[in-house]
NUMIDREN-736044 format. One record per residue (C-alpha): x, y, z. Coordinates in steps of 0.02 Angstrom, whole numbers. Each point is the difference from the previous one (the first is absolute). Layout:
N
<c1:X c2:Y c3:Z>;
...
REM end
This chain:
342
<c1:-2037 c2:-751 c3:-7311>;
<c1:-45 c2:-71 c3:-177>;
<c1:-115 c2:-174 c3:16>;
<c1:-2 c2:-127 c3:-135>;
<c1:12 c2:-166 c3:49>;
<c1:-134 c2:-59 c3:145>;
<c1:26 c2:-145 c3:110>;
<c1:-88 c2:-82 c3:136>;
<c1:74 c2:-89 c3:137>;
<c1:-28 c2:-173 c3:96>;
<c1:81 c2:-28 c3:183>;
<c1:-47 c2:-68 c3:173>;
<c1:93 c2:131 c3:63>;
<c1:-56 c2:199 c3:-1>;
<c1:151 c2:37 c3:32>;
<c1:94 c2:-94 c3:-152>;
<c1:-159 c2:84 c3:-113>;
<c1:43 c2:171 c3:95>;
<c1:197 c2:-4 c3:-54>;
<c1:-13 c2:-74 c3:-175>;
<c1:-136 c2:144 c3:-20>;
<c1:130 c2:123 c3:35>;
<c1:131 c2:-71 c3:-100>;
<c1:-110 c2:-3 c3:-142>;
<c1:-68 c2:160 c3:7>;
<c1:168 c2:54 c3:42>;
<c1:30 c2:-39 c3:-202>;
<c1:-54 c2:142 c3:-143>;
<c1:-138 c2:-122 c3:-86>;
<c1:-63 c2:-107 c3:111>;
<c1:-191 c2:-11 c3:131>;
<c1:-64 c2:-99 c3:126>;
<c1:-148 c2:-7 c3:-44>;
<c1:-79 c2:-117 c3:112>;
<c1:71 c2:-127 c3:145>;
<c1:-78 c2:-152 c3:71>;
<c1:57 c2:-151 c3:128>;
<c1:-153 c2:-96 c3:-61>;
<c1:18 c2:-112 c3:-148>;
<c1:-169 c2:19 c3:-72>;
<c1:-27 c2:194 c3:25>;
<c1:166 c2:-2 c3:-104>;
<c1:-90 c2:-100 c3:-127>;
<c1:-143 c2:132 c3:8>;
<c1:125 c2:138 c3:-12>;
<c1:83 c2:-50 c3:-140>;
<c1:-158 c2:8 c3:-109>;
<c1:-55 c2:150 c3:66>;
<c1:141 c2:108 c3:-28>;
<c1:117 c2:-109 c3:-144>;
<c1:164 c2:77 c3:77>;
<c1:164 c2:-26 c3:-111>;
<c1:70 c2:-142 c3:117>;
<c1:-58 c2:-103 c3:174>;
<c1:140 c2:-17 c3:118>;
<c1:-54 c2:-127 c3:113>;
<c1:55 c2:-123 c3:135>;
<c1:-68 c2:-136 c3:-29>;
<c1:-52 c2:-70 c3:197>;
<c1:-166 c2:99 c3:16>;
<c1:-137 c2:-58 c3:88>;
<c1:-165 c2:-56 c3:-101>;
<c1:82 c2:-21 c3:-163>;
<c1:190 c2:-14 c3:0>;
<c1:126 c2:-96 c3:-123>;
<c1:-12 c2:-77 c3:-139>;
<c1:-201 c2:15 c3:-13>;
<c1:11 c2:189 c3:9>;
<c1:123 c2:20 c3:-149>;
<c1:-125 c2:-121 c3:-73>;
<c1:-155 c2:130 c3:25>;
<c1:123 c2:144 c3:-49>;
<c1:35 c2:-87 c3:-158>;
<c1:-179 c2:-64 c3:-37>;
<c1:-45 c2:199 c3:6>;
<c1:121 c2:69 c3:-105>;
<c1:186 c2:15 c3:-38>;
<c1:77 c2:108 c3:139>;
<c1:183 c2:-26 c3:33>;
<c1:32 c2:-56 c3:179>;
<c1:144 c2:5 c3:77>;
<c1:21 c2:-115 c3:164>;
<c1:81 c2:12 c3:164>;
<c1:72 c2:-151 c3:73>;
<c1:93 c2:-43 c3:164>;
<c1:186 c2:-13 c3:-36>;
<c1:26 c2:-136 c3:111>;
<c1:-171 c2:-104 c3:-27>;
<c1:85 c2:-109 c3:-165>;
<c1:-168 c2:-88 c3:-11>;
<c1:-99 c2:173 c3:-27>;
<c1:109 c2:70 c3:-113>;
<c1:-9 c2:-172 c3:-109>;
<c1:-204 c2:40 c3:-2>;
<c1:23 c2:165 c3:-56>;
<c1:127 c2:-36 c3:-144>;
<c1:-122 c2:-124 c3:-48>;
<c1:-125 c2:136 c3:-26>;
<c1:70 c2:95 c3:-140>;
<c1:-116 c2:-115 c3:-112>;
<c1:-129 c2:92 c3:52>;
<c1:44 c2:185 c3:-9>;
<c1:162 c2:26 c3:139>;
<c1:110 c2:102 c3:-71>;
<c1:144 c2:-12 c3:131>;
<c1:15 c2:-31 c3:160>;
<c1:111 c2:96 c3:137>;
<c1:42 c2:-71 c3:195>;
<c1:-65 c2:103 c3:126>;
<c1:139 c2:100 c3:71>;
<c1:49 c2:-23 c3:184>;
<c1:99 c2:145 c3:13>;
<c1:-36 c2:207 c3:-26>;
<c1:140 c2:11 c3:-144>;
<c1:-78 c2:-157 c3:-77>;
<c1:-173 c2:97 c3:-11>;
<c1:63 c2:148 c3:-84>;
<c1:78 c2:-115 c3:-141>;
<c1:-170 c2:-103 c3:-17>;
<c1:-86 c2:165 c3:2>;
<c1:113 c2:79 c3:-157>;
<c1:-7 c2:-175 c3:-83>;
<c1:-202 c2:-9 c3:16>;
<c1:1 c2:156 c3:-73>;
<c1:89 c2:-16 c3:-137>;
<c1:-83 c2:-161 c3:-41>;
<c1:-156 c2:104 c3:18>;
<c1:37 c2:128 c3:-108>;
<c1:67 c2:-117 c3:-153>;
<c1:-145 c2:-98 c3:-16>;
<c1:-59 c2:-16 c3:-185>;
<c1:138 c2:100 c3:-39>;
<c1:-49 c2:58 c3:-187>;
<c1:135 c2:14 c3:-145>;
<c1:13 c2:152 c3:-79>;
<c1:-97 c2:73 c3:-124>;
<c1:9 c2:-44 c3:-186>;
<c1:119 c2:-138 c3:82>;
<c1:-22 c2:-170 c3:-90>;
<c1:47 c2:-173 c3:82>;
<c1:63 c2:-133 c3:-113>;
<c1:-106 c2:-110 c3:-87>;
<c1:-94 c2:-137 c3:121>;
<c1:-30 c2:-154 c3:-126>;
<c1:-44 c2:-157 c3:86>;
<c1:88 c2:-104 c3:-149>;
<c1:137 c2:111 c3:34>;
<c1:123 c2:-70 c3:-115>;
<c1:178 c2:-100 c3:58>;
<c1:152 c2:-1 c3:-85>;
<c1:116 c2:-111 c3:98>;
<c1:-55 c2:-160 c3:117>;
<c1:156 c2:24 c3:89>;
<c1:-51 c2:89 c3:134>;
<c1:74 c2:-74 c3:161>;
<c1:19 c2:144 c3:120>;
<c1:-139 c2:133 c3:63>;
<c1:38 c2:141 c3:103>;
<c1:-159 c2:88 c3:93>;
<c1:-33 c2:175 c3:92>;
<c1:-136 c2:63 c3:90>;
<c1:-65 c2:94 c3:142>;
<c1:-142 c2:39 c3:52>;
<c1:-156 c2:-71 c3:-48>;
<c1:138 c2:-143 c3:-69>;
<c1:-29 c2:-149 c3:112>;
<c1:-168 c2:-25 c3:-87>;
<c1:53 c2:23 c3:-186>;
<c1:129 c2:-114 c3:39>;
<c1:-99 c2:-146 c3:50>;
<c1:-103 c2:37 c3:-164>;
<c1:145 c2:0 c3:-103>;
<c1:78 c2:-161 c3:81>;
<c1:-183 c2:-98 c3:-4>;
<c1:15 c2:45 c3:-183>;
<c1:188 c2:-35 c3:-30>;
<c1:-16 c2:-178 c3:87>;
<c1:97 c2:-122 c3:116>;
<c1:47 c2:-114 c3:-145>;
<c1:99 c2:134 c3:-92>;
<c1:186 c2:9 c3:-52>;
<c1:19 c2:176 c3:56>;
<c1:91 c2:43 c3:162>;
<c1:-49 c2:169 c3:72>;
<c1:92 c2:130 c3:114>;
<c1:-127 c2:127 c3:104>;
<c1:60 c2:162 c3:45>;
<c1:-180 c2:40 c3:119>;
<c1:13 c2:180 c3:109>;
<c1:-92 c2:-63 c3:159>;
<c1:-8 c2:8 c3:192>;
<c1:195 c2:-93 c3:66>;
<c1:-67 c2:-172 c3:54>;
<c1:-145 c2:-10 c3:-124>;
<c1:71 c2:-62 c3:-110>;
<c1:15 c2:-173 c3:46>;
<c1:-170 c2:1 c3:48>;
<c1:-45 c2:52 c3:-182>;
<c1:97 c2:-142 c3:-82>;
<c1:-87 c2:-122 c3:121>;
<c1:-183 c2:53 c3:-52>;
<c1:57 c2:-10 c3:-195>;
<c1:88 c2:-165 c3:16>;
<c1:-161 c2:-64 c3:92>;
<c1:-129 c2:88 c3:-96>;
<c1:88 c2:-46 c3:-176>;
<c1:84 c2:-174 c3:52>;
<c1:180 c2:70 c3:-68>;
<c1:160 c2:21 c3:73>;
<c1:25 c2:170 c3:52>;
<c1:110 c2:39 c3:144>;
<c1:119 c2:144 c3:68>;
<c1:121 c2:13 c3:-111>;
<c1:181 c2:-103 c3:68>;
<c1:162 c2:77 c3:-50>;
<c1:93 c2:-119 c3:-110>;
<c1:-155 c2:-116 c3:-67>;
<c1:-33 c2:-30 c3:-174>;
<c1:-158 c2:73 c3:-61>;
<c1:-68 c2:-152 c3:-103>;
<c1:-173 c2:-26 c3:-86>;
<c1:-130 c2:38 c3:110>;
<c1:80 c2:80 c3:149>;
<c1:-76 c2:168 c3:37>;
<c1:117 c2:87 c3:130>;
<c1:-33 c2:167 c3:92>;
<c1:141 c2:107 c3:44>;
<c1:17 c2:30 c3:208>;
<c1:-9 c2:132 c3:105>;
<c1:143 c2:118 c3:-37>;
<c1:123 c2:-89 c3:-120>;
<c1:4 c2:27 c3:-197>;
<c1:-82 c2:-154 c3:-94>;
<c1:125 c2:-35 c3:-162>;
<c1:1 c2:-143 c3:-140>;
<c1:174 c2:-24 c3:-55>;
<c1:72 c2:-50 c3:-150>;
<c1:-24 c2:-204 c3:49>;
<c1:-191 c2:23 c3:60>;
<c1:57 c2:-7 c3:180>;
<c1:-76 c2:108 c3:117>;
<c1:120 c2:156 c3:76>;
<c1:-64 c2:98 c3:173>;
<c1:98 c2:158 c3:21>;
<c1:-24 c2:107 c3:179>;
<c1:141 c2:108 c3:-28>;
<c1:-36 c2:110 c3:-146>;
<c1:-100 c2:151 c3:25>;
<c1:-191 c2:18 c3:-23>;
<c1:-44 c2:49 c3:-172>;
<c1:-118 c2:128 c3:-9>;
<c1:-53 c2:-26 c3:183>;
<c1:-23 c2:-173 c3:-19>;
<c1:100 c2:-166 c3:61>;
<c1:-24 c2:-112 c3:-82>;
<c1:-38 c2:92 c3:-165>;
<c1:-82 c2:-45 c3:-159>;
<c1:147 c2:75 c3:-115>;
<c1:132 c2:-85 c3:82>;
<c1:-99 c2:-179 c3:-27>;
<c1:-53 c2:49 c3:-207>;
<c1:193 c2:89 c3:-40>;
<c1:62 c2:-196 c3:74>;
<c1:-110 c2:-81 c3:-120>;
<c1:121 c2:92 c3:-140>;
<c1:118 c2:-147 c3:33>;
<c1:-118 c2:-114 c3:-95>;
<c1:-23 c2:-29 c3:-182>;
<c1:-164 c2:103 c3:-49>;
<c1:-102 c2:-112 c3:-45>;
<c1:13 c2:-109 c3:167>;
<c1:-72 c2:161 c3:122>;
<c1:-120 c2:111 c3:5>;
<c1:-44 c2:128 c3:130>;
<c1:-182 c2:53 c3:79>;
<c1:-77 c2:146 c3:71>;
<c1:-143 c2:-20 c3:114>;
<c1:-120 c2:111 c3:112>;
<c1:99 c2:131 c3:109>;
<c1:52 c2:168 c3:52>;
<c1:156 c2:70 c3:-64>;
<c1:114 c2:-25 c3:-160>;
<c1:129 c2:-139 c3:71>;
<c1:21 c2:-103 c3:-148>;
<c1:-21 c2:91 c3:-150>;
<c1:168 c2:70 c3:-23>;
<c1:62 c2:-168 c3:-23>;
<c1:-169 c2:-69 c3:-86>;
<c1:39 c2:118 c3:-150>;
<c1:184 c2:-61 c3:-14>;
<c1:-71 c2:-181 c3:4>;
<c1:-94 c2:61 c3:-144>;
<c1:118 c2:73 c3:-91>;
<c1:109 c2:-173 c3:27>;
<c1:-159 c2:-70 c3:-100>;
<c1:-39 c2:-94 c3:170>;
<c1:-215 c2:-28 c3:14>;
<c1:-72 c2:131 c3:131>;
<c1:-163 c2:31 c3:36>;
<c1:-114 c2:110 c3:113>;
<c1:-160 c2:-32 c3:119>;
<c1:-126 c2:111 c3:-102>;
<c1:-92 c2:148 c3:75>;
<c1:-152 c2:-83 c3:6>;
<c1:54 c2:-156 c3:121>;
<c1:128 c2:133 c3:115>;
<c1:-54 c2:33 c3:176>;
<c1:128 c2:136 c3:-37>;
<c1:78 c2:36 c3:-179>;
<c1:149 c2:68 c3:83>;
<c1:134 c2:-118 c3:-64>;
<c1:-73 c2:-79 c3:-149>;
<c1:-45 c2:192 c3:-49>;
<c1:199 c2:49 c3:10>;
<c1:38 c2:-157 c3:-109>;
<c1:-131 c2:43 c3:-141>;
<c1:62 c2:216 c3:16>;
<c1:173 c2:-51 c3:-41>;
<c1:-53 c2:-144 c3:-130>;
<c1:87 c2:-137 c3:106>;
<c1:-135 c2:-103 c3:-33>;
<c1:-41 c2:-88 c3:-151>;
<c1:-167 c2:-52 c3:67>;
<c1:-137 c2:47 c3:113>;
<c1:-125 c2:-161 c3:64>;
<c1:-104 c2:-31 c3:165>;
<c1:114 c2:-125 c3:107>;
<c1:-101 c2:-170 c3:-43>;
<c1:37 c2:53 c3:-195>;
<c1:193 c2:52 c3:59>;
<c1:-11 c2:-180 c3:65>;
<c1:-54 c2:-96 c3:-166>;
<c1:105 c2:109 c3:-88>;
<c1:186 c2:-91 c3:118>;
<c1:-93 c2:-147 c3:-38>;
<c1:10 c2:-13 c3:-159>;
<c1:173 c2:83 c3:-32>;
<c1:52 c2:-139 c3:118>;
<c1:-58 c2:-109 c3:-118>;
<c1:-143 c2:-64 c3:96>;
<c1:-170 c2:-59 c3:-103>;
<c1:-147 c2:97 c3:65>;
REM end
């Protein structure tokens, strides 16, 4: 077996380290390279041996929490990817909050054999499309900060992301502002339940309404509204928000990013636009490059800024995106087409 990617591991619990070892090894690409249930000898690890990614839970004895993401960061910028709980609300709230400083996503800790295997092939994966590079001789769109607005019209923003997208988000939102005329519809591939827990941290963190998305309300200025477990998030013609469980999955994925940007084709172009953020995958950019084509404003997270250029990559390879800007930029950039004065 091939080795690319290294990881070390943080548990209490030999035996959780023992089985997510497995799994992970189980993948072409990926090594343990080291495993710890001791907060600061994870620390120590980390800068001995600079693996790819830390997958950590984050109750270790001697350094634990938020503090040890803190040390993590201070040393360098190594992904981490957290394991919470799924029924401790108040953990899983700390560890959303820590994708400010270097969390890329964070998974519940299974309580069942099935649920391992599918945290194990999702770790994995993560692992394995970290940094994800583009292509060679492949060039992104220009990156301007002054990037230039046509239109002040802009009333309606549709967003997808996956993983490493919780944190761009945040930056892009912080950027884009509470006071702004721009409503916007979230498409985010997470864990089923996190996602409330993610709009709580935002709309605490950022002081702006955002909220699980409600089928039938209006998505007015300022609302930010994240689509729920297992129902397709769509903007119809009127602004009001549409939740649809009975189509299929799209591409694997329910809700899906093309089935929120081809609804935004129901609005005059110059009122939408459509964003790509951090993520495995290509869910979105199909629809992204007929947005484009409608002359509708869509723009990528850049390479630079992904935790994985998965999506945002797709977007740019098929020219769906007419720019490509680090989230806080993306963020400025809705401001001002919503006719906001920065």
């Amino acid at each position: 077996m091939s080795y690319g990617m290294t990881v070390i591991l943080g548990d209490r619990s030999p035996s959780v380290r023992a089985v997510l070892r497995r799994l992970l090894e189980q993948s072409n690409g990926v090594e343990v390279v080291a495993d710890s249930d001791d907060g600061r000898e994870i620390v120590r690890l980390a800068a001995e041996k600079t693996p790819a990614a830390l997958i950590l839970d984050l109750d270790l004895p001697s350094l634990g929490g938020r503090a040890l993401v803190k040390r993590i960061s201070a040393a360098g910028q190594i992904p981490i990817f957290v394991l919470t709980p799924k029924r401790n609300r108040e953990t899983t709230r700390t560890a959303m909050s820590l994708h400010k400083l270097g969390v890329v996503d964070v998974y519940p800790k299974p309580e069942s054999p099935s649920e391992w295997n599918t945290l194990g092939q999702a770790l994995s994966k993560a692992v394995r499309n970290l940094g994800s590079e583009a292509a060679a001789g492949e060039e992104e769109p220009p990156a301007p900060d002054d990037t230039p607005v046509i239109s002040r019209d802009l009333r309606y923003v549709g967003i997808g992301a996956s993983t490493g997208g919780p944190g761009a988000m945040y930056e892009l939102l912080a950027a884009l502002g509470h006071r702004t005329r721009v409503g916007v519809a979230v498409v985010q591939h997470i864990a089923d339940g996190f996602e409330s827990v993610l709009a709580e941290w935002l709309a605490t963190e950022l002081g702006m309404d955002v909220a699980v998305a409600r089928h039938g309300e209006k998505l007015s200025a300022g609302k930010v509204r994240i689509a729920p477990a297992g129902k397709h998030l769509l903007v119809d013609g009127g602004g009001a928000l549409r939740l649809d469980h009975y189509s299929a999955p799209v591409g694997g994925h329910r809700p899906a990013v093309d089935l929120l940007f081809r609804s935004l084709s129901g609005q005059p172009p110059m009122r939408v636009a459509a964003v790509l953020l951090s993520g495995m995958g290509t869910d979105g950019a199909e629809a992204m490059a007929a947005l484009r084509n409608a002359n509708v404003l869509t723009v990528a997270q850049d390479k630079a800024s992904c935790a994985v250029f998965g999506m945002p990559k797709a977007a740019i390879s098929n020219r769906a995106a007419a720019f490509a800007l680090a989230p806080r930029q993306i963020g400025r950039l809705l401001a001002r087409a919503g006719g906001a004065k920065l």
